[in-house]
Each structure stands twice: as structure tokens, then as C-alpha cells.
C-alpha positions as CSV (number, residue, x, y, z in Angstrom):
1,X,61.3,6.0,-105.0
2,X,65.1,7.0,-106.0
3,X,67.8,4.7,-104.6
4,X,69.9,6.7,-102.2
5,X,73.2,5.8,-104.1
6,X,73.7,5.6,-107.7
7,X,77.0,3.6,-108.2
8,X,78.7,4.2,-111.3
9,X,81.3,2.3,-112.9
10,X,82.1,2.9,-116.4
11,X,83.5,-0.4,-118.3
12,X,85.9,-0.6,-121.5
13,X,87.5,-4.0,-122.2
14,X,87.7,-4.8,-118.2
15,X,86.9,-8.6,-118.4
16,X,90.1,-9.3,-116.3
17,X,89.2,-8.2,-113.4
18,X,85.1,-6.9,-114.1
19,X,83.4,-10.2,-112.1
20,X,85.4,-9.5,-108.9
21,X,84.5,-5.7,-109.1
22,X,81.3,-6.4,-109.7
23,X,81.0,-8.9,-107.0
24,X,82.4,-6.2,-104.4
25,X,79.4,-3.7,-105.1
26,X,76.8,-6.2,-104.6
27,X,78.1,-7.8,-101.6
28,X,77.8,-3.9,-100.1
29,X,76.5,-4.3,-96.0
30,X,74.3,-0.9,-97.3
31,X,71.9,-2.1,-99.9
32,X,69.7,1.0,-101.2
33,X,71.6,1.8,-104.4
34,X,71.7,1.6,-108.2
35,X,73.8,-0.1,-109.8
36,X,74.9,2.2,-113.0
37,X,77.3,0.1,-115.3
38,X,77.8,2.1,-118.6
39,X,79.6,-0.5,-121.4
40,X,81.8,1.8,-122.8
41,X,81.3,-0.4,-126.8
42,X,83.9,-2.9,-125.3
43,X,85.1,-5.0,-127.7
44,X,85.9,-8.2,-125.4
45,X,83.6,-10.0,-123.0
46,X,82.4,-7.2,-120.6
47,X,79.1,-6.8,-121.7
48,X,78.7,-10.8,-121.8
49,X,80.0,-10.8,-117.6
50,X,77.8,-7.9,-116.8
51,X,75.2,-9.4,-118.0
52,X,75.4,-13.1,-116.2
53,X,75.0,-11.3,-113.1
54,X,71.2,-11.3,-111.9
55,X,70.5,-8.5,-109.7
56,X,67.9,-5.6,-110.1
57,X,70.2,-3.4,-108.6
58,X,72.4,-3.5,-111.3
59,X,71.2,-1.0,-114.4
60,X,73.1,-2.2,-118.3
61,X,73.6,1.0,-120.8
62,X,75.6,0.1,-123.8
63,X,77.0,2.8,-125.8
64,X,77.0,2.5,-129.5
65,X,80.3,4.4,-130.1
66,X,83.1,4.6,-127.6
67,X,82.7,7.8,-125.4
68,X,86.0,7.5,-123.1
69,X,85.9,8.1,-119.7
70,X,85.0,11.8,-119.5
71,X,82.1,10.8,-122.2
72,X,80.9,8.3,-120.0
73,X,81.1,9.4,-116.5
74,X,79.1,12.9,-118.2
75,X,76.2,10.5,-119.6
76,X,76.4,8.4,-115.7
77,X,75.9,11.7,-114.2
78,X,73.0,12.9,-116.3
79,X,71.7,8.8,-115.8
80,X,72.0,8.6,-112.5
81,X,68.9,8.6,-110.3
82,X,70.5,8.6,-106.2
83,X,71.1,11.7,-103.9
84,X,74.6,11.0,-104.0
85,X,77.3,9.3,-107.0
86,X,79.3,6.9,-105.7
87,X,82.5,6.1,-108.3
88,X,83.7,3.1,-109.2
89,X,86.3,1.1,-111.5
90,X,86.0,-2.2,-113.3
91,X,89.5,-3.2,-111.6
92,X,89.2,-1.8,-108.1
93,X,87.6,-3.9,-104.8
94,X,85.5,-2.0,-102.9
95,X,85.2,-3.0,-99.0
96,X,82.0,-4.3,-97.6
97,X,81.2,-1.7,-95.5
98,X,82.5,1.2,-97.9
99,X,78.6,2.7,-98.7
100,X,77.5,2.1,-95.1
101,X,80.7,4.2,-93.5
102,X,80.7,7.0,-96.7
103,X,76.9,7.5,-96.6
104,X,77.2,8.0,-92.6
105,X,79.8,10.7,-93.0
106,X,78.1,12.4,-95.9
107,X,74.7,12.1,-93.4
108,X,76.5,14.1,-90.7
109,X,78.8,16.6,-92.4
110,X,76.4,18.8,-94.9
111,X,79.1,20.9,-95.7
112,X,80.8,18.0,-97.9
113,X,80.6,18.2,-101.4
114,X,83.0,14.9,-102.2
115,X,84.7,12.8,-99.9
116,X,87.1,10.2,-100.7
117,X,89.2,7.4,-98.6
118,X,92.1,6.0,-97.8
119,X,93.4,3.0,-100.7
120,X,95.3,-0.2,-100.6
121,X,97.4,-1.4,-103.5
122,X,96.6,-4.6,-104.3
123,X,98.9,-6.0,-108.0
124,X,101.8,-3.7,-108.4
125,X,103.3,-2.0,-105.0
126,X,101.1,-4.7,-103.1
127,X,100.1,-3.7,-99.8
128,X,100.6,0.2,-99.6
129,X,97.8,2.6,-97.8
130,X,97.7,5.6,-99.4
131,X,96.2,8.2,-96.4
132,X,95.0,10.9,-98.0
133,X,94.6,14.3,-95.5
134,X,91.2,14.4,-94.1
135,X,90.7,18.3,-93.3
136,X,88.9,20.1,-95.7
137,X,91.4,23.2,-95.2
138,X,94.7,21.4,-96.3
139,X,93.3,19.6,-98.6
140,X,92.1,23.3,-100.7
141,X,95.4,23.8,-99.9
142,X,96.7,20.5,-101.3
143,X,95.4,21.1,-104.5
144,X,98.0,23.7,-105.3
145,X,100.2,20.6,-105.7
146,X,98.4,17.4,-106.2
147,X,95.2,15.7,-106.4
148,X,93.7,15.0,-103.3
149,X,91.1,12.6,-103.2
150,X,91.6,8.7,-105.0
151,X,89.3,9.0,-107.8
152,X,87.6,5.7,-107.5
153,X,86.6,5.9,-103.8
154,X,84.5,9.3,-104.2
155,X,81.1,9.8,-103.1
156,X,79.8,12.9,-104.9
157,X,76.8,15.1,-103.3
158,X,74.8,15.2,-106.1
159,X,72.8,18.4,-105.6
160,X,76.5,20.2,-105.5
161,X,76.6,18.8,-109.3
162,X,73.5,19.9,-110.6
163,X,73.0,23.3,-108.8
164,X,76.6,24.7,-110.1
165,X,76.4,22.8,-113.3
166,X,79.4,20.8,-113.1
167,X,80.4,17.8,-114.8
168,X,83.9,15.8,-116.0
169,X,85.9,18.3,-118.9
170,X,86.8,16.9,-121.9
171,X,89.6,19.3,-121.5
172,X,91.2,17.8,-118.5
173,X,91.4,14.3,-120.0
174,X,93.6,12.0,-118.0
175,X,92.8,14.5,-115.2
176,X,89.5,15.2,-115.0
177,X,89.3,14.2,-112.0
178,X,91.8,16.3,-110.4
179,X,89.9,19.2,-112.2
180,X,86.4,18.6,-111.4
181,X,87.8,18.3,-107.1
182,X,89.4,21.9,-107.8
183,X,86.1,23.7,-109.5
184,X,84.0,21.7,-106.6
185,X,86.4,22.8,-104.2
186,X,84.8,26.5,-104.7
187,X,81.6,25.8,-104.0
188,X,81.8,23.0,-101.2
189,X,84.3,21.4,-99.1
190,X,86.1,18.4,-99.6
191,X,87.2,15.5,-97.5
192,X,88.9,11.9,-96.6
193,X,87.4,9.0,-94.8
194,X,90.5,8.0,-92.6
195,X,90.1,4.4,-93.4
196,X,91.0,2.1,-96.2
197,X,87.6,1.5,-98.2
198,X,88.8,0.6,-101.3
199,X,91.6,-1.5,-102.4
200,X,93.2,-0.4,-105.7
201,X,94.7,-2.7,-108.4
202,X,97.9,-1.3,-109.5
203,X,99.1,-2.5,-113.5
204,X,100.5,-1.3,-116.3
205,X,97.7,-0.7,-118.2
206,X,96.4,2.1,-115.1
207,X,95.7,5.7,-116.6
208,X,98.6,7.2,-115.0
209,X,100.9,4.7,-116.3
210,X,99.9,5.0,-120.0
211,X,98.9,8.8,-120.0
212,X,101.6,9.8,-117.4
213,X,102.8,12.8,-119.8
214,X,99.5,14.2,-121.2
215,X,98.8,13.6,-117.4
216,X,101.3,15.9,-116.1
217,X,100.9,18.6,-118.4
218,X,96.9,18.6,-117.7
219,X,97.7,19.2,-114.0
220,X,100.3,21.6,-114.4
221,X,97.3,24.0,-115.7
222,X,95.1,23.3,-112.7
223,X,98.1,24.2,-110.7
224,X,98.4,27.5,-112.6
225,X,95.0,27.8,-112.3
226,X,95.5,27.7,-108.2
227,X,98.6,30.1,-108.1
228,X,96.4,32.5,-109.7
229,X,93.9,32.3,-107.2
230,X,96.6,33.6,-105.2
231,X,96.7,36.5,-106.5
232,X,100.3,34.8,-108.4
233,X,101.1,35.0,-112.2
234,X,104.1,32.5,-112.0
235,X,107.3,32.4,-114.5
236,X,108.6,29.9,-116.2
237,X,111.0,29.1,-113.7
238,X,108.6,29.4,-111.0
239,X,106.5,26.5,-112.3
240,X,109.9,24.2,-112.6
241,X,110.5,24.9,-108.8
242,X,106.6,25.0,-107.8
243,X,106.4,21.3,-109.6
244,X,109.2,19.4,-108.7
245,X,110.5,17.9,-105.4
246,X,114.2,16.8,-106.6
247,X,116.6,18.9,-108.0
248,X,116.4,19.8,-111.7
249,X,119.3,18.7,-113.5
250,X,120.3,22.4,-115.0
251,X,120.5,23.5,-111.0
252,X,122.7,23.3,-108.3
253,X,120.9,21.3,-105.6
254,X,122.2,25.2,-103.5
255,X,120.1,26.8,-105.6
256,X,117.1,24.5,-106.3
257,X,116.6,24.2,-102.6
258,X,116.8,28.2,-102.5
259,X,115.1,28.8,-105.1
260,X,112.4,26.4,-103.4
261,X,112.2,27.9,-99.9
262,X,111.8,31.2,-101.3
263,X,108.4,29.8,-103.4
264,X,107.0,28.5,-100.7
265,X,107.8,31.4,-98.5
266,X,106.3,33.4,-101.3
267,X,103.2,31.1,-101.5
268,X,102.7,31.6,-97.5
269,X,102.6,35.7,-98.1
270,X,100.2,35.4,-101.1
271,X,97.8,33.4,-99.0
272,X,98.2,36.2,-95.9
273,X,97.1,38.8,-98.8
274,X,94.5,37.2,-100.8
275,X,93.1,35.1,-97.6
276,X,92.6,32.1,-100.2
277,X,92.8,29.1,-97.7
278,X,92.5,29.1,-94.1
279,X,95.2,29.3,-91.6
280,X,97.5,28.0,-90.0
281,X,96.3,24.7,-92.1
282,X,97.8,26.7,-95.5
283,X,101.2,27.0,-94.1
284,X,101.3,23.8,-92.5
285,X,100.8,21.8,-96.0
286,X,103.3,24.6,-97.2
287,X,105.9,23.1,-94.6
288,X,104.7,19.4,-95.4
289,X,106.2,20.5,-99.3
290,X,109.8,22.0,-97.6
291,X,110.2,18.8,-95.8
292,X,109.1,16.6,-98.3
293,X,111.2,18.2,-101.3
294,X,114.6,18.3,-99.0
295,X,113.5,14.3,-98.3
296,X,113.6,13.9,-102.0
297,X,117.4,15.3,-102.3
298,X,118.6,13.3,-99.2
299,X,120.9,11.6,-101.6
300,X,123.1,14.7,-101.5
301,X,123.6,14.2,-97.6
302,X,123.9,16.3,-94.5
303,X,124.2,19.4,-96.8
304,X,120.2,19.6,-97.2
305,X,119.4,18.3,-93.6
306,X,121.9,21.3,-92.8
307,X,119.7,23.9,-94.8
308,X,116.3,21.9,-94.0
309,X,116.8,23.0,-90.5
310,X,117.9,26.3,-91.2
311,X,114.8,27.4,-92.7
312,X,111.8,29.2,-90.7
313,X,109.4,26.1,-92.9
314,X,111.0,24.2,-90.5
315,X,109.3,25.7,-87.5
316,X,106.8,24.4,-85.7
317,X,106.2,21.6,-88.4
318,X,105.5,18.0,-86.4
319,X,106.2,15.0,-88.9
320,X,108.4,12.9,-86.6
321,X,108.6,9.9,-88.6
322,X,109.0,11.6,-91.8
323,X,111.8,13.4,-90.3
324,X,113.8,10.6,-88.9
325,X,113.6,8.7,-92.2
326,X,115.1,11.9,-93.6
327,X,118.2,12.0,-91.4
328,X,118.8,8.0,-91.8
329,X,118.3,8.4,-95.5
330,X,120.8,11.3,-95.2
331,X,123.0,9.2,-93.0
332,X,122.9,6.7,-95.0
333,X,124.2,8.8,-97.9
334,X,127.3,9.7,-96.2
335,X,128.0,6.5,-95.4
């Protein structure tokens, strides 16, 4: 019989921190899974660590050239035996009851597609949760902006895969993650485990550190991508407001921020017309953005919590915490 879980963890040159990864997946409190490690041609001691471990869960392919990621995770998916993919990196810790607590959500909610969790930093910014949104709703809405799920704590329906033929783009390098959630998006829902299941090593040698550019520019054109969905063929100057929080350095921070409501507000219409994502959960990731972007330009003082509070984003927007760091940080400022 199929395992219900096919792990997959893709390895290149990871004999830092491969053992302790390792170790995490087989210590799992849920035991009925695969074990897909794909050896990516690593040129250091990966395949030797892999292999010292003695565990018929655990299923070795070595690739003769190097594939990359995108390579890899495509030949995982096509490999991979379980009902469902659960992702995993060579550097990350997953929790011991991460399968038990993702399998049970998946069980009970057929209408998810992918579902990710809440992270810990462990290396670099040591100790930070990052809480990802849980509703389905703002997080279609979400990915107008940013990714929305932590790629390595996904567990992937598989049948959502194989029905709408949809694997990892070479295209989307460096964020093929971020592009696969938004094509899956249109077929299934997706979703956050409130909990932290997974703790993630933070380093300099992370994707996003190394690739941060090609990165940037990758998710820009999912972005697009989403604007257009809204019915919304954006200018050039529309994408330099739609992307960035602070203030760009050829505007006044005046006119970023009204150049910025007016998006949004724009955004909020567009959505009313082309009924894209479900209300009132579009607008209230909308007003998440106005909050968050006058946040970013608190350095410039009372000014923006002035025109923060002016606006109608303002309305009926409850972040009370992320509010009063605002005014201190605006307090602080004038100080």
C-alpha cells in the first residue's frame, strides 16, 4: 500500500545542518510516510549522511547532473507515491507533531489544496514567529502582495497536482513557490495552521538572501499577473506604489502616501466589479496594506498618523497593537 505522506526534501551541499533535519522527520509522532530525499549531485558529504541513516522510510535518489530546486522538486513530484507532499528543507527542524496536526486539518477541510504553518527563526533573527493569515479568503487576497504560505512547511493535496497538471516553473526560479500557491489558488483554497510547526534556520546562504533581486523581479510578475485578474492593466508608476511600503526616494512622502491610498482605493473598486476575492475579507487585507505602509513612513512623524487617520482604509480596520506601535514609533520620531 502507498504511504499516506510522501516527504520530500531536496538536498545540495546541506551537510551543515542535513543530520539534524533528517533526524526531525523521523522522530515524526505520525509514522505512515515516505521518506523522499532527492541528492541534488552534491559535491560535499550529503549523500555520505543520508546514507548512515538506517530507516526504510527514508527513499535515496541521486541525480547524475545538478537539476536545481525547480528540477528537483518536479522529479519529487512525479516520484512521490503518498496522497499528499509534505515539503521539506535540508536546514529546517520540523516539530514532532507537524505530520500528525497537518494530516488532521487536511482530513477535515477537503476544500484545501495546500496548507502551510506558522515558523520560528532559529540562526539569524532567532526567535521570531512568523503567523501567517489562516483564512483562505485573505490569503487569495494576500497574494496580490506577497507570498503567503512558508514554503517549507506545505502539505500539498496531491490529487490538486495531478488533476490540473501543475508542477514548480522553471520560469519562476527563486519564486516558484510563490507562483505555484497563485496557479493552485484557482483551483483550490489555501490555508495556515495557526501554530508554529516548523522552525526555520535563518543564514546567509537562504535563497532570499542570495537571489533577493532575481527574487523580486520574479514576484513582481505574479503580482501583475493578480492585478490583472482584477480586471487592472497597471502603469509603471502604479507598480512602484502597488510594490513598496516606504516612500520612494523621487516622491514626496505627501504624495507617495496619496498616491498609495488612492491604489488601494482603486484595488477595493476593481474587486466590487470583477468579484475576484470575497468580501469584506478583500478590503480588510486592503486596509492591513494602508496601515502597514503609513507604519513603514512613521519616521516622518505625526504628519502620516495625521493622514492615516484621515483616510476611509482606516475605517473599521481592528489591529490594536499594530496601531499603537505606530503612534509610539511616530512619537518617538518627534521626539
Amino acid at each position: 500500500m502507498n504511504p499516506k505522506i510522501t516527504v520530500l526534501m531536496p538536498v545540495y551541499n546541506g551537510e551543515k545542518y542535513l543530520k539534524e533535519s533528517i533526524n526531525s522527520i523521523l522522530k515524526q509522532s505520525y509514522k505512515d510516510f515516505e521518506f523522499l530525499i532527492i541528492n541534488d549531485a552534491s559535491t560535499d558529504n550529503s549523500k555520505k549522511i543520508i546514507k548512515s541513516f538506517d530507516d526504510k522510510r527514508i527513499n535515496l535518489v541521486n541525480n547524475e547532473i545538478n537539476l536545481g530546486l525547480v528540477g528537483t522538486l518536479n522529479k519529487g513530484i512525479t516520484l512521490s507515491k503518498g496522497e499528499y507532499i509534505v515539503r521539506m528543507d535540508q536546514d529546517d527542524i520540523s516539530l514532532q507533531e507537524r505530520f500528525k496536526i497537518q494530516l488532521k486539518f487536511m482530513e477535515s477541510h477537503q476544500e484545501i489544496g495546500v496548507c502551510g504553518s506558522w515558523v520560528k527563526n532559529i540562526g539569524t533573527h532567532y526567535g521570531y514567529i512568523n503567523k501567517k493569515d489562516s483564512n483562505p479568503d485573505k490569503l487569495k487576497t494576500t497574494l496580490l502582495f506577497h507570498i503567503p504560505l512558508a514554503h517549507p512547511t506545505v502539505i500539498i493535496r496531491k490529487k490538486i497536482l495531478d488533476k490540473y497538471n501543475l508542477k514548480y516553473d522553471k520560469n519562476f526560479e527563486y519564486s516558484e513557490d510563490y507562483d505555484l500557491w497563485s496557479r493552485i489558488s484557482e483551483y483550490s483554497k489555501i490555508s495556515n495552521i495557526k501554530k508554529v510547526l516548523l522552525l526555520y534556520r535563518m543564514h546567509e546562504t537562504n535563497m532570499s538572501n542570495v537571489y533577493n533581486d532575481k527574487q523580486k523581479k520574479k514576484a513582481e510578475i505574479i503580482r501583475i499577473r493578480h492585478l490583472n485578474k482584477l480586471q487592472i492593466q497597471p502603469t509603471e508608476e502604479d507598480l512602484i506604489i502597488h510594490h513598496s511600503f516606504k516612500k520612494p526616494e523621487n516622491f514626496s512622502i505627501n504624495e507617495f502616501l496619496n498616491k498609495k491610498e488612492k491604489w488601494l482605493v482603486k484595488l477595493i473598486k476593481q474587486n466590487n466589479n470583477s468579484k475576484y476575492c470575497k468580501e469584506p475579507y478583500f478590503s480588510k487585507v486592503i486596509k492591513k496594506q494602508w496601515l502597514v505602509t503609513c507604519y513603514a513612513n512613521s519616521n516622518q512623524g505625526f504628519k502620516v498618523w495625521k493622514k492615516y487617520w484621515q483616510s476611509d482604509l482606516s475605517k473599521n480596520y481592528k489591529n490594536f497593537s499594530l496601531k499603537v506601535k505606530f503612534f509610539l514609533k511616530c512619537l518617538i520620531n518627534l521626539i
